[in-house]
N, C-alpha and C positions, 0 to 999 in steps of 0.2 A: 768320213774317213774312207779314205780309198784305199783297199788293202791289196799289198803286194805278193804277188806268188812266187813262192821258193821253193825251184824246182819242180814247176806242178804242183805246189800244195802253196795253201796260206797259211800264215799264220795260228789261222782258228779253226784249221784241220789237225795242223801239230799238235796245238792244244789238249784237241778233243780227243786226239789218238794216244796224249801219254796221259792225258788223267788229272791236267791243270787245272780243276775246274774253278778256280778265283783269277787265272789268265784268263780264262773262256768267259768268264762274267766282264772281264776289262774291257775285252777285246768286244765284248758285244755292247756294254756301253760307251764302246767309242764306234760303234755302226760299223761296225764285220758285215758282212754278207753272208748268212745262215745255209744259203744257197748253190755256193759255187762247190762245183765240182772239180779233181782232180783230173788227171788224164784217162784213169779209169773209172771215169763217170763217178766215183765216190763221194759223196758229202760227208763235211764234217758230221751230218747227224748219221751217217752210215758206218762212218769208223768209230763213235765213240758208242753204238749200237753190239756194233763187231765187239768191241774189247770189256762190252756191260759196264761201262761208265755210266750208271743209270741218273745219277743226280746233274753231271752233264747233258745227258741226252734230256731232263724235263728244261733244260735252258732253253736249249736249243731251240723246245717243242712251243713254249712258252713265248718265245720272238717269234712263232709265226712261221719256223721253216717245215718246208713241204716234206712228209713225214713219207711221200712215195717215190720221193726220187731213185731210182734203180740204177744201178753202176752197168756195166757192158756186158755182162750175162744176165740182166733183167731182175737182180735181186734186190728185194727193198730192206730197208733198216729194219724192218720187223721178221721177214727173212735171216737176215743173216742173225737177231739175237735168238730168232728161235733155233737156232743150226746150231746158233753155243750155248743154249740154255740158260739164258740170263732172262731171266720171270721177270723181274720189275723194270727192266726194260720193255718189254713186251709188253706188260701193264699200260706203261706210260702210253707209248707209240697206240694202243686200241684205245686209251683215251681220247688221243688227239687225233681219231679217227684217221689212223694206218690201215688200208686197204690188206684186208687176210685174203683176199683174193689172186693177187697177182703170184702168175707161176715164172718160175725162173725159164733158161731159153730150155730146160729139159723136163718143163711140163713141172715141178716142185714147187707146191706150195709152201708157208710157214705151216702148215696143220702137217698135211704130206711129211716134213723134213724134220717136226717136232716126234710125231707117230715113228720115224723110221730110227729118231736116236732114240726113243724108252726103249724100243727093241732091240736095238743092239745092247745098250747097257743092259738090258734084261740077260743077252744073251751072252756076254762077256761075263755076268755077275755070276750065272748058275753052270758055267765052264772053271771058275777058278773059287769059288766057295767050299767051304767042307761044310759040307750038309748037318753034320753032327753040331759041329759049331753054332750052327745057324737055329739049330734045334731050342737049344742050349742056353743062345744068348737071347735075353727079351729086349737088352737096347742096343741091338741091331739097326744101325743107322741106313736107310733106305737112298738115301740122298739122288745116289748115281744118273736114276731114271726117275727117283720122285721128279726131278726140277722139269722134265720135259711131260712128265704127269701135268703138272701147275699148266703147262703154256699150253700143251692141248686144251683143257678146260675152259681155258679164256680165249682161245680161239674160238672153239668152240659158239661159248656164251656169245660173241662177235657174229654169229653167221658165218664161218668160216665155212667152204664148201667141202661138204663129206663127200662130194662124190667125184671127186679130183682123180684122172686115172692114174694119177703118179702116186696113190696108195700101193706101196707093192707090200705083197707078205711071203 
């Protein structure tokens, strides 16, 4: 099947960007190309990385598409889900040996850009919290910065490089 682009994107980009994932299973048993990029160097496993379509993105992983493809500022699918803190996408992509290495064109690693969002939610959480509250409540839901907690970890455990200078504090 020779799949036609619309507009810059295929078929099995659209797909993968709103979250069809039994279109995305079609369209790859009729031989999609896992591969192709839009005009911003995007793969569909880039965009459904972007949006944490995680059970999409293991399709994707699964047919064999190149899990480092970098869009035009040099960011890979495992980049951009650690930027939105989507952990089981992260998961998936370090299974299917996602390169934690590659730095965007501003030196930003996934470890780098996961370390810099627990910090801000850290630092947004204890700007708008009332302390008393927090005293108070024991099921205090952590969430905000646990998820980029999670993706450091498994960077981490991946050999991600700790000593990336785009660690800023």
């Amino acid at each position: 099947m020779k799949e036609q682009a619309i507009g810059c994107v295929t078929p099995l980009y659209i797909a993968c960007s709103i979250g069809f994932k039994d279109v995305v299973d079609i369209l790859l048993v009729k031989g999609a190309d896992v591969n192709i990029c839009n005009k911003n160097h995007e793969s569909s496993l880039f965009t459904a990385a972007e949006k944490g379509h995680s059970e999409i993105v293991k399709l994707l992983l699964e047919r064999n598409v190149n899990p480092n493809i970098c869009n035009e500022d040099n960011e890979s699918p495992l980049f951009i889900a650690s930027l939105n803190g989507h952990v089981k996408v992260v998961e998936y992509l370090l299974q299917y040996n996602a390169n934690c290495i590659i730095a965007n064109r501003f030196n930003e690693t996934a470890l780098s850009i996961a370390v810099q969002r627990a910090r801000t939610m850290l630092n947004v959480f204890s700007l708008n919290i009332d302390r008393n509250a927090l005293i108070l409540s024991k099921h205090y839901d952590f969430k905000p910065w646990r998820k980029w907690t999670n993706i450091v970890k498994l960077l981490l455990n991946s050999n991600a490089d700790i000593f990336s200078s785009s660690l800023v504090y």
